[in-house]
PyMOL Python script that loads the backbone (N, CA, C, O; Angstrom):
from pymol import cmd

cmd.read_pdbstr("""\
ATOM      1  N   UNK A   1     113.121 122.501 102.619  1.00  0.00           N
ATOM      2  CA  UNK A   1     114.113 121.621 102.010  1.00  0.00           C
ATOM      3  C   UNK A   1     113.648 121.254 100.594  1.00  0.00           C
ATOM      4  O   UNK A   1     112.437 121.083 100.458  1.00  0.00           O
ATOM      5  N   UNK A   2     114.331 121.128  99.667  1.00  0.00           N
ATOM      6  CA  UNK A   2     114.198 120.698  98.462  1.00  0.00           C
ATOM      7  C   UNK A   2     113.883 119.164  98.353  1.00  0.00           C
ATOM      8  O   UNK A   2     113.928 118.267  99.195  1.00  0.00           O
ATOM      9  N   UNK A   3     113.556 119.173  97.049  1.00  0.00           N
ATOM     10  CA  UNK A   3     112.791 117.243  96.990  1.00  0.00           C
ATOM     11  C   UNK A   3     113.931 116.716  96.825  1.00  0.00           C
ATOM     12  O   UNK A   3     114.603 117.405  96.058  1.00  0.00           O
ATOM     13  N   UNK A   4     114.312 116.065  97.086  1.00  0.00           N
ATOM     14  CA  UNK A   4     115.603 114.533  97.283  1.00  0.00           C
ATOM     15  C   UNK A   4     115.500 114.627  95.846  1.00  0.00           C
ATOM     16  O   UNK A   4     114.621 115.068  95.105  1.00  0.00           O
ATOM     17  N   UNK A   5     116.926 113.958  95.593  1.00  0.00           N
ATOM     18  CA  UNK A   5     117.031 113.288  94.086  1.00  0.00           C
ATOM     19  C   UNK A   5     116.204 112.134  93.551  1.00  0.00           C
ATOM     20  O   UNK A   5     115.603 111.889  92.505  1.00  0.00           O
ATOM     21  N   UNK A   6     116.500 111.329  95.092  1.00  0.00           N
ATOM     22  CA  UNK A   6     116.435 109.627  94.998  1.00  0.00           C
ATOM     23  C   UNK A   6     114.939 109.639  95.668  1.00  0.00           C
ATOM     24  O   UNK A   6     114.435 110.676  96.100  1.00  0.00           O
ATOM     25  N   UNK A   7     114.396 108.574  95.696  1.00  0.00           N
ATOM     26  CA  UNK A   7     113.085 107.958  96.488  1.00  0.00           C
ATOM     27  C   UNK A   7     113.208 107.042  96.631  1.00  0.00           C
ATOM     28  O   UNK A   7     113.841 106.564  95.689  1.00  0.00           O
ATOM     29  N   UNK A   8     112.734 105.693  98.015  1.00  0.00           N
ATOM     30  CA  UNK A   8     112.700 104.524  98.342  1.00  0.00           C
ATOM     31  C   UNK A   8     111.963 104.451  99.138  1.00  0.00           C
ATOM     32  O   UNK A   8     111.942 105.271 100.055  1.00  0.00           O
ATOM     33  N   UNK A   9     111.152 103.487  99.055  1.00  0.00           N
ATOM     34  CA  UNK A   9     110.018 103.002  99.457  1.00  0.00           C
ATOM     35  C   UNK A   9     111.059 101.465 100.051  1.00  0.00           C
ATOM     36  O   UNK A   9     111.708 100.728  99.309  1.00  0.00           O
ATOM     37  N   UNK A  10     110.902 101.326 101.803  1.00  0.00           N
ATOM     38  CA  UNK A  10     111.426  99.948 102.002  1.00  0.00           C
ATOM     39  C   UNK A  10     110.515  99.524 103.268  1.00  0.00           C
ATOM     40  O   UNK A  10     110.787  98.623 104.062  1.00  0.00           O
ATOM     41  N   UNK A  11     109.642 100.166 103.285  1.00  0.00           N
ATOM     42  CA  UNK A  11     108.287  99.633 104.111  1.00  0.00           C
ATOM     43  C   UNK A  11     107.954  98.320 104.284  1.00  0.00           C
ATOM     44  O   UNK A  11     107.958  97.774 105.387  1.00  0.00           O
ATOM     45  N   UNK A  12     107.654  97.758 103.218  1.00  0.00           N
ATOM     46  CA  UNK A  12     107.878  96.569 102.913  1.00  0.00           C
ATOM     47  C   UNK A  12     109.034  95.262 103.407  1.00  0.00           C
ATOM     48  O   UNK A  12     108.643  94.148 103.755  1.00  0.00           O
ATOM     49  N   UNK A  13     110.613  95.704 103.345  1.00  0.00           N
ATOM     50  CA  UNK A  13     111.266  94.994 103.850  1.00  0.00           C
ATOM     51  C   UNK A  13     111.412  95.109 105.252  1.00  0.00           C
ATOM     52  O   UNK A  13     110.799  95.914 105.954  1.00  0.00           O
ATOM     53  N   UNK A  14     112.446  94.075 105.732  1.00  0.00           N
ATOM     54  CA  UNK A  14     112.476  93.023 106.899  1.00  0.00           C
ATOM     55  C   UNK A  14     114.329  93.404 107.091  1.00  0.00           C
ATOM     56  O   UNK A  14     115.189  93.074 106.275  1.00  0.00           O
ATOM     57  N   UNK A  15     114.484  93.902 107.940  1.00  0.00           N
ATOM     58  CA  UNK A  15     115.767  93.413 108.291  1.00  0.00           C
ATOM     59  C   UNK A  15     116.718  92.305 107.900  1.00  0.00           C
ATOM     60  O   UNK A  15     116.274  91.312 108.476  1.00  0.00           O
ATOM     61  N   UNK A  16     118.139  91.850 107.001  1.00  0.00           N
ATOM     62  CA  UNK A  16     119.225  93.439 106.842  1.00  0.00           C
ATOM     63  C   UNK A  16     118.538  93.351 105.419  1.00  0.00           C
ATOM     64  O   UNK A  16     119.424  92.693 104.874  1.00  0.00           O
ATOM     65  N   UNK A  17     117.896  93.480 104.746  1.00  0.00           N
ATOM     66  CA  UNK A  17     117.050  93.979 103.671  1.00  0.00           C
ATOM     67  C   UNK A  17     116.934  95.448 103.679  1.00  0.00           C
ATOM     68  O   UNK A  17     117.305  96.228 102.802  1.00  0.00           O
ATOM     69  N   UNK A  18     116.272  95.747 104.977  1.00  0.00           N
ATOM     70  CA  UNK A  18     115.996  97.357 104.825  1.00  0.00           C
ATOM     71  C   UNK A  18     117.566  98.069 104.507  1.00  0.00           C
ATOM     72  O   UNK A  18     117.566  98.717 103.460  1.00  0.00           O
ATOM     73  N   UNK A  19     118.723  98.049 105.152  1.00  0.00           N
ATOM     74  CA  UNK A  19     119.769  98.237 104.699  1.00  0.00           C
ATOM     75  C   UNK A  19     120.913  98.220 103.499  1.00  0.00           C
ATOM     76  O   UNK A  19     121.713  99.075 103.120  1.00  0.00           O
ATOM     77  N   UNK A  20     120.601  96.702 103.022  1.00  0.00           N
ATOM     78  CA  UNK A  20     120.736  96.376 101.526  1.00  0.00           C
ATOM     79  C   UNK A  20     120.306  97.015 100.759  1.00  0.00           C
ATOM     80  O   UNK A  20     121.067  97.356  99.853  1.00  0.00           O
ATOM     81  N   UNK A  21     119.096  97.427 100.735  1.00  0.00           N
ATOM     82  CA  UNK A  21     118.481  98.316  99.622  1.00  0.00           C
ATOM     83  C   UNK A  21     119.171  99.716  99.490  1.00  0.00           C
ATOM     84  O   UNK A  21     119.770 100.353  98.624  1.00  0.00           O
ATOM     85  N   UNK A  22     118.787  99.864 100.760  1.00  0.00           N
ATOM     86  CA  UNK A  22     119.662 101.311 101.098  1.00  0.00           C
ATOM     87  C   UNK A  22     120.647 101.795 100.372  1.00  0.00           C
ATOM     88  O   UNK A  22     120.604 102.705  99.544  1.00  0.00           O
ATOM     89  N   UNK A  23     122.245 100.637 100.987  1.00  0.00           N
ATOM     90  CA  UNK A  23     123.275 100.570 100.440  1.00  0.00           C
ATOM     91  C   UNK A  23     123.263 101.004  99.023  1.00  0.00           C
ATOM     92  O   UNK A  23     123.754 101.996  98.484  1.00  0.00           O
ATOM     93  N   UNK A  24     122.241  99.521  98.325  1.00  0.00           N
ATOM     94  CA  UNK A  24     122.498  99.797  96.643  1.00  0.00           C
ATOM     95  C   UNK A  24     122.054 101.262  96.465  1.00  0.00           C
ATOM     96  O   UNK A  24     122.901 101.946  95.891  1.00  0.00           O
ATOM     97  N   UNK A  25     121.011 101.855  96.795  1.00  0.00           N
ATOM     98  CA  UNK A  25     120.861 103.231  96.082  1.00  0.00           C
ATOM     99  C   UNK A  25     121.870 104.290  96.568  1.00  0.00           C
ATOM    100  O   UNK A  25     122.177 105.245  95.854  1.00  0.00           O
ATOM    101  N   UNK A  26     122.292 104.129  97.595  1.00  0.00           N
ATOM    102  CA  UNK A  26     123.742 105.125  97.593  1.00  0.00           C
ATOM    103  C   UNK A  26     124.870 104.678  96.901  1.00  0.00           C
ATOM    104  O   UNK A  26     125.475 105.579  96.320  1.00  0.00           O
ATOM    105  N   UNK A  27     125.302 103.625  96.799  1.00  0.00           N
ATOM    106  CA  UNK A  27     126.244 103.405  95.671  1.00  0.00           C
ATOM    107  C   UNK A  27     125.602 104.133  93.972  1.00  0.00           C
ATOM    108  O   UNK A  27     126.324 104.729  93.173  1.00  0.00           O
ATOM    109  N   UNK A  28     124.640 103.956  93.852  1.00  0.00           N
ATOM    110  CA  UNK A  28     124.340 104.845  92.528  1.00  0.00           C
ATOM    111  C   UNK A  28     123.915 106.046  92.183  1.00  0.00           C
ATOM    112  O   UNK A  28     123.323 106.451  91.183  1.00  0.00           O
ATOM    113  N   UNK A  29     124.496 106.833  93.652  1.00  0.00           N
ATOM    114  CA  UNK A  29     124.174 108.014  94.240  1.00  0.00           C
ATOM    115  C   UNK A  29     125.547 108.832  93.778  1.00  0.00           C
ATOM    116  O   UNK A  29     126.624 108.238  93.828  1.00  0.00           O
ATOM    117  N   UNK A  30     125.481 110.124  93.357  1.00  0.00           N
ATOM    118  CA  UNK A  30     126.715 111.245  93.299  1.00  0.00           C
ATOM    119  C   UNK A  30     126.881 111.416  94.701  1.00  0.00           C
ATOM    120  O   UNK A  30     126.020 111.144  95.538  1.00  0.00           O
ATOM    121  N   UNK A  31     128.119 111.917  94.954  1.00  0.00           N
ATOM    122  CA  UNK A  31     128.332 112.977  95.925  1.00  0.00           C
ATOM    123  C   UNK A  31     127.080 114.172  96.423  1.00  0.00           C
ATOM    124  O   UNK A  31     126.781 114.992  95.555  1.00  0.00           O
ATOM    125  N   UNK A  32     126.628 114.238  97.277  1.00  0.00           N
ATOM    126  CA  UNK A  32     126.009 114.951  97.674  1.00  0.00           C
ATOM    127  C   UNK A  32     124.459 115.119  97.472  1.00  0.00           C
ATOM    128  O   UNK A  32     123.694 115.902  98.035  1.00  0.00           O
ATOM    129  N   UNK A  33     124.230 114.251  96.597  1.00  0.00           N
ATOM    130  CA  UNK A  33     122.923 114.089  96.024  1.00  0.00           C
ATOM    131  C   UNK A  33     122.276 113.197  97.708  1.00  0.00           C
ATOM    132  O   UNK A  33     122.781 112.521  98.605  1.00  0.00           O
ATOM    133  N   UNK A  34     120.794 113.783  97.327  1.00  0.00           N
ATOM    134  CA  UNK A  34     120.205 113.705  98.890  1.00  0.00           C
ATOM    135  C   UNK A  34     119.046 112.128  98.113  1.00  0.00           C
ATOM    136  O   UNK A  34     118.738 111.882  96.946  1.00  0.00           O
ATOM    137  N   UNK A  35     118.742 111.463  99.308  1.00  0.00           N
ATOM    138  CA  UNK A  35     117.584 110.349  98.671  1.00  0.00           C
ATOM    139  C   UNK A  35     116.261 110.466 100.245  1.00  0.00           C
ATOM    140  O   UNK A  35     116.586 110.471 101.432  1.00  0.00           O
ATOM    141  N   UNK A  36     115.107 110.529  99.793  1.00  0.00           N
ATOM    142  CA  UNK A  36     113.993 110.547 101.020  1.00  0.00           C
ATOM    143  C   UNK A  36     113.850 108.729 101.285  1.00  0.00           C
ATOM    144  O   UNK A  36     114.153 108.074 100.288  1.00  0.00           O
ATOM    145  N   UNK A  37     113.583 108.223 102.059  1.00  0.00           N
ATOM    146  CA  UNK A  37     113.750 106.343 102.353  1.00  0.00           C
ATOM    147  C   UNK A  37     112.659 106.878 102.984  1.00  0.00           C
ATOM    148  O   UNK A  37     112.640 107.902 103.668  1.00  0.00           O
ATOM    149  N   UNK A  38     111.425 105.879 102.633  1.00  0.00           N
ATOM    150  CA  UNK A  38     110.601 105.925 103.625  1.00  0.00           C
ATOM    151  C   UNK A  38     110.642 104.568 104.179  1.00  0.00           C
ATOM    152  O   UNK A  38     110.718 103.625 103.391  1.00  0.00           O
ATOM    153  N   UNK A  39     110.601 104.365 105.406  1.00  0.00           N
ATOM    154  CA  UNK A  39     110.589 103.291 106.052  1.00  0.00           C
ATOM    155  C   UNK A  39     109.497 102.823 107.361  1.00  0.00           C
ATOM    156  O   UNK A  39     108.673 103.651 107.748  1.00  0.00           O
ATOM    157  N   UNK A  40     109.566 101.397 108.017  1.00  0.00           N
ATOM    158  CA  UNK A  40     108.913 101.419 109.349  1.00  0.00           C
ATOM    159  C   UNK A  40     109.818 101.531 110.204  1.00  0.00           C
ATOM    160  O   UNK A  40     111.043 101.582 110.088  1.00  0.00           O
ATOM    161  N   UNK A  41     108.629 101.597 111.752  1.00  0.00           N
ATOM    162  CA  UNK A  41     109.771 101.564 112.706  1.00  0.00           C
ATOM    163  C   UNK A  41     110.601 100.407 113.355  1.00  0.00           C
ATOM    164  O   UNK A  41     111.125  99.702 112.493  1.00  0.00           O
ATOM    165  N   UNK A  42     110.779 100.147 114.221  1.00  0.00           N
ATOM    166  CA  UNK A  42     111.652  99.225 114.852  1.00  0.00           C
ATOM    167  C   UNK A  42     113.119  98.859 114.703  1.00  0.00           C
ATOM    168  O   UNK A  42     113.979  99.456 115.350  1.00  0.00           O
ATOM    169  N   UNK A  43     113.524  97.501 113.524  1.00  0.00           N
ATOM    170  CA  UNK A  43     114.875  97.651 113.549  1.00  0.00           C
ATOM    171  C   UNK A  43     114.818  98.255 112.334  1.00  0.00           C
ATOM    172  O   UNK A  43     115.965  98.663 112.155  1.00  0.00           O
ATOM    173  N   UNK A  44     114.143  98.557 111.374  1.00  0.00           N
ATOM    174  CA  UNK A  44     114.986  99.589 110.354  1.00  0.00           C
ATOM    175  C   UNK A  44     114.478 100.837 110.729  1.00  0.00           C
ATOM    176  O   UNK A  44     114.701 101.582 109.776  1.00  0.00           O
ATOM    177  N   UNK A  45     113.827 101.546 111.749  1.00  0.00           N
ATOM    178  CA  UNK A  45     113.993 102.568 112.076  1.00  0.00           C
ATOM    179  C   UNK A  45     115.151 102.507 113.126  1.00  0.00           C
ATOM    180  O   UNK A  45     115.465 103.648 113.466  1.00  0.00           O
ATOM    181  N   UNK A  46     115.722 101.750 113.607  1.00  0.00           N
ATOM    182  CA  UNK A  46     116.911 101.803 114.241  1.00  0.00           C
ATOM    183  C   UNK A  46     118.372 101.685 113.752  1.00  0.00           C
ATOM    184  O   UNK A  46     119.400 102.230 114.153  1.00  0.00           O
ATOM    185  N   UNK A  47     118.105 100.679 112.620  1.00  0.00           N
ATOM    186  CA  UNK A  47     119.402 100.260 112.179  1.00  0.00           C
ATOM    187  C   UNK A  47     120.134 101.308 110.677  1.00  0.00           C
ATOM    188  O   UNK A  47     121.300 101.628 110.446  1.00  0.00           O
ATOM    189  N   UNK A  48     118.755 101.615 109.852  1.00  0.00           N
ATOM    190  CA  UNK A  48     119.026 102.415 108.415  1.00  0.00           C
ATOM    191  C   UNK A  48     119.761 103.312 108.877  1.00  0.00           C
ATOM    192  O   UNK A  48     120.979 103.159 108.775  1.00  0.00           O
ATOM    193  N   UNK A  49     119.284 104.370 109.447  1.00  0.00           N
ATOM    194  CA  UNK A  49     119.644 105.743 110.047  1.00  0.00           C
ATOM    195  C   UNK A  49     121.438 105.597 110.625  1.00  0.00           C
ATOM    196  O   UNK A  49     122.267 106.506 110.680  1.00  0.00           O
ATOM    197  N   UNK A  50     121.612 104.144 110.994  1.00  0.00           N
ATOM    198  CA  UNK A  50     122.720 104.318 112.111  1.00  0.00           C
ATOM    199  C   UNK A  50     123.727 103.675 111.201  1.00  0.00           C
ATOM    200  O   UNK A  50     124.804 104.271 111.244  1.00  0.00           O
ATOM    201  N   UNK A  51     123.713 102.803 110.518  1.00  0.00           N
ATOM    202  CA  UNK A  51     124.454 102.156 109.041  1.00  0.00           C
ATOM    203  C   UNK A  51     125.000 103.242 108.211  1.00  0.00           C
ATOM    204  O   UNK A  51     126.138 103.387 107.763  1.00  0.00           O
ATOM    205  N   UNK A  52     123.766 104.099 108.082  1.00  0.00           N
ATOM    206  CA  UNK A  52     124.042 105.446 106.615  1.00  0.00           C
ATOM    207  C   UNK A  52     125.604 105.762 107.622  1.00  0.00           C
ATOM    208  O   UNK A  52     126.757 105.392 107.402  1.00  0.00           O
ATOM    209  N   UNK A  53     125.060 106.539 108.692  1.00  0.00           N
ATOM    210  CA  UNK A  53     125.773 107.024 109.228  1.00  0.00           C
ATOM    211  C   UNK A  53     127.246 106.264 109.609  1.00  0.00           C
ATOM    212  O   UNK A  53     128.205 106.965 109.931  1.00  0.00           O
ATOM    213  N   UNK A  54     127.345 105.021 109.560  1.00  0.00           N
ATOM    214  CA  UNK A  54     128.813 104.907 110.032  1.00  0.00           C
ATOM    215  C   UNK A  54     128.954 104.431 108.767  1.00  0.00           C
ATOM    216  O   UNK A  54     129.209 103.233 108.889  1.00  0.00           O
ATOM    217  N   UNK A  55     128.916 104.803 107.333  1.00  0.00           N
ATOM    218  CA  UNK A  55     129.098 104.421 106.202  1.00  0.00           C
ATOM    219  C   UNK A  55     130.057 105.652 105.807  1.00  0.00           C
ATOM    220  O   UNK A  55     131.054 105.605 105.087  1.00  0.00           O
ATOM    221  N   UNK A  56     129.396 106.976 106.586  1.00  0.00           N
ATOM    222  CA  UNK A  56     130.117 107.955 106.115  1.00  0.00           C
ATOM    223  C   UNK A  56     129.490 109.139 105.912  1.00  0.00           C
ATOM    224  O   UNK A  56     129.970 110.273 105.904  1.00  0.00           O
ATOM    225  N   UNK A  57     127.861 108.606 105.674  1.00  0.00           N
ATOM    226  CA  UNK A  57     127.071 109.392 104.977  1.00  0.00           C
ATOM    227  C   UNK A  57     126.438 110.601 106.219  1.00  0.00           C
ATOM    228  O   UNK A  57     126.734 110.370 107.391  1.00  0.00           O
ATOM    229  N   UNK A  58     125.761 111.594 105.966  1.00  0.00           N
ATOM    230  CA  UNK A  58     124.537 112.240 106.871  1.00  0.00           C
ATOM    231  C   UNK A  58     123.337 111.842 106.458  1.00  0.00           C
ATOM    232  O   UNK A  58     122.913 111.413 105.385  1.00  0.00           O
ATOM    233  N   UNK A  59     122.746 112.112 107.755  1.00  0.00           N
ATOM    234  CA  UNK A  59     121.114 111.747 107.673  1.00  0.00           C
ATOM    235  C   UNK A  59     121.113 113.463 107.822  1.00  0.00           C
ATOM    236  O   UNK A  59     121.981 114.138 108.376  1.00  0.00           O
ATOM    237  N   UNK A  60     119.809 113.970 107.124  1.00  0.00           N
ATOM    238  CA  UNK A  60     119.897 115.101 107.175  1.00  0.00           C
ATOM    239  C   UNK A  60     118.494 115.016 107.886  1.00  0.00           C
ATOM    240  O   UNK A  60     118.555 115.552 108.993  1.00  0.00           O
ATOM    241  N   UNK A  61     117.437 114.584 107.637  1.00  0.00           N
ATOM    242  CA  UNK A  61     116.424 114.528 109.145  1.00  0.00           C
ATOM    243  C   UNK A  61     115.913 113.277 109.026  1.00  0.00           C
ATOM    244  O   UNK A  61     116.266 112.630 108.040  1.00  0.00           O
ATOM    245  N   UNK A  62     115.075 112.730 109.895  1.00  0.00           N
ATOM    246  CA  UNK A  62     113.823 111.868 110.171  1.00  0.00           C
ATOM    247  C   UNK A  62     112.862 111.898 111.132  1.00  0.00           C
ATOM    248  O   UNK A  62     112.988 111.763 112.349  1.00  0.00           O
ATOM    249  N   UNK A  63     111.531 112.157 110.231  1.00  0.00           N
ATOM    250  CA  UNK A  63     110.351 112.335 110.578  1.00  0.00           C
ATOM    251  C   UNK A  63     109.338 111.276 110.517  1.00  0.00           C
ATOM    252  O   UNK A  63     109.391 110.446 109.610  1.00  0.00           O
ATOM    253  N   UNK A  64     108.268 111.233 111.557  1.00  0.00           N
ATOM    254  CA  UNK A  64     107.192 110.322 111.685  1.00  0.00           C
ATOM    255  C   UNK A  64     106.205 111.483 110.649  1.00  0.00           C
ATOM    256  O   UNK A  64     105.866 112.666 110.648  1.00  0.00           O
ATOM    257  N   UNK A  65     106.005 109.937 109.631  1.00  0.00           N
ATOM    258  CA  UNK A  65     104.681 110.627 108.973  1.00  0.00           C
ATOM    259  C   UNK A  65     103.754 109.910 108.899  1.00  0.00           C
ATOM    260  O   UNK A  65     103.257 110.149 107.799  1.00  0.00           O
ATOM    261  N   UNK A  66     103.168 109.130 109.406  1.00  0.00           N
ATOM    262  CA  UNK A  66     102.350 108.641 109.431  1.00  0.00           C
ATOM    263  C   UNK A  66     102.030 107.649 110.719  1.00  0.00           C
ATOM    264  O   UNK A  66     103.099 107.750 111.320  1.00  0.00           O
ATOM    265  N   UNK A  67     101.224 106.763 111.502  1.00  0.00           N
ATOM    266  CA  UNK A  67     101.247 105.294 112.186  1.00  0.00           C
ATOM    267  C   UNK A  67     102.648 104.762 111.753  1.00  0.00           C
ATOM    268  O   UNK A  67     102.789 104.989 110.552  1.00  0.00           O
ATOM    269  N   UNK A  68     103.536 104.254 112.189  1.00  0.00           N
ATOM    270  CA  UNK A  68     104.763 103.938 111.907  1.00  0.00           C
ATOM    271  C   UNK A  68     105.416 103.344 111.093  1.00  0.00           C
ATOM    272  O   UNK A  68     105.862 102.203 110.968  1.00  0.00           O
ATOM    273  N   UNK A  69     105.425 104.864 110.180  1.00  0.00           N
ATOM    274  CA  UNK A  69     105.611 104.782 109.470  1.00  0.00           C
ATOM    275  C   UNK A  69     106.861 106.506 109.319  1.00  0.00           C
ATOM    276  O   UNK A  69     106.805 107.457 110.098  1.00  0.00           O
ATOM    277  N   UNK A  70     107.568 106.415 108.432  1.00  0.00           N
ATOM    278  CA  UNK A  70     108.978 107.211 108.824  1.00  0.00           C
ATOM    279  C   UNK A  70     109.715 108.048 107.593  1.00  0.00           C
ATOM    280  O   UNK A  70     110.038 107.283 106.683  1.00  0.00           O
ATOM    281  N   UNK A  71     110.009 109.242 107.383  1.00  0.00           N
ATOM    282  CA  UNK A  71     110.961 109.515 106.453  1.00  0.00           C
ATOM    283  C   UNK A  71     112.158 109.648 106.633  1.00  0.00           C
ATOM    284  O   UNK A  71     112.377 110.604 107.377  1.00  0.00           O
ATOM    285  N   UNK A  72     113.189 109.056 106.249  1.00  0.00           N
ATOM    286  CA  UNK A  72     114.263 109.424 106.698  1.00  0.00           C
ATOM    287  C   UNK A  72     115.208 110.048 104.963  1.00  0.00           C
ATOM    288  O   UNK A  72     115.381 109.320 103.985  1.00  0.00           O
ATOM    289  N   UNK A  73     115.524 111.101 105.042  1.00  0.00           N
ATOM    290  CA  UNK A  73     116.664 111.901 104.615  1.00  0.00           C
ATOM    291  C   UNK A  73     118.296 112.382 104.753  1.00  0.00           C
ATOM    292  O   UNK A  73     118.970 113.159 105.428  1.00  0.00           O
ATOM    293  N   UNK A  74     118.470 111.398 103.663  1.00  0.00           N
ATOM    294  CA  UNK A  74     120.187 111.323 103.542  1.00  0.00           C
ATOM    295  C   UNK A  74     121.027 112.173 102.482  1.00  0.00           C
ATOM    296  O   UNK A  74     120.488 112.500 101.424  1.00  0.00           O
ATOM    297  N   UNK A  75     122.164 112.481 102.725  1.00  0.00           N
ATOM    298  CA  UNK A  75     123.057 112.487 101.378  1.00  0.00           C
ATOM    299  C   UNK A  75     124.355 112.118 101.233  1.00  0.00           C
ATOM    300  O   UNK A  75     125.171 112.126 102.155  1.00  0.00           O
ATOM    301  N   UNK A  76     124.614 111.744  99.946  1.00  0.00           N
ATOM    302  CA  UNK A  76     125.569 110.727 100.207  1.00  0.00           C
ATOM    303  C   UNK A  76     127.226 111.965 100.403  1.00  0.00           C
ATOM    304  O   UNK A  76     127.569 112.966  99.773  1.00  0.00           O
ATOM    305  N   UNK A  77     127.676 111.423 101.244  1.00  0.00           N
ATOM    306  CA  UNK A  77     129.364 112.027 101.225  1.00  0.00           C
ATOM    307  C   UNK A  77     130.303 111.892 100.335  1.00  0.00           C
ATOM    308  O   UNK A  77     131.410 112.395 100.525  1.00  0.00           O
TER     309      UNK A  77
END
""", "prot")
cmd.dss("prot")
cmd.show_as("cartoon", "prot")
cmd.util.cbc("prot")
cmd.orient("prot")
């Protein structure tokens, strides 16, 4: 797979934060342009992935890369 356009780092945030962030970088996203989110697990490994998705968007994968810790790969529709 090719390198994403976008990058985000939301490790750091806390629920609906991890999502918010999200949001904003797909709004300043083209059509089709892909972004890598790295995230943790729990609710934003539960909730990011499932938001993109009823937003409209695809997740195109998500992988454990590290202690829980997560990539997840989108692009916007």
């Amino acid at each position: 797979m090719r390198r994403a356009d976008y990058e985000l780092d939301i490790t750091g945030e806390v629920c609906p934060m991890t999502f918010v962030r999200a949001k904003l970088l797909l709004e300043r996203m083209a059509p089709g342009e892909t972004a890598s989110i790295r995230l943790r697990g729990g609710e934003p490994l539960d909730n990011v992935p499932r938001a993109v998705r009823d937003h409209g968007h695809e997740v195109l994968s998500l992988q454990g890369i590290g202690e829980d810790l997560y990539e997840l790969v989108i692009r916007r529709a």
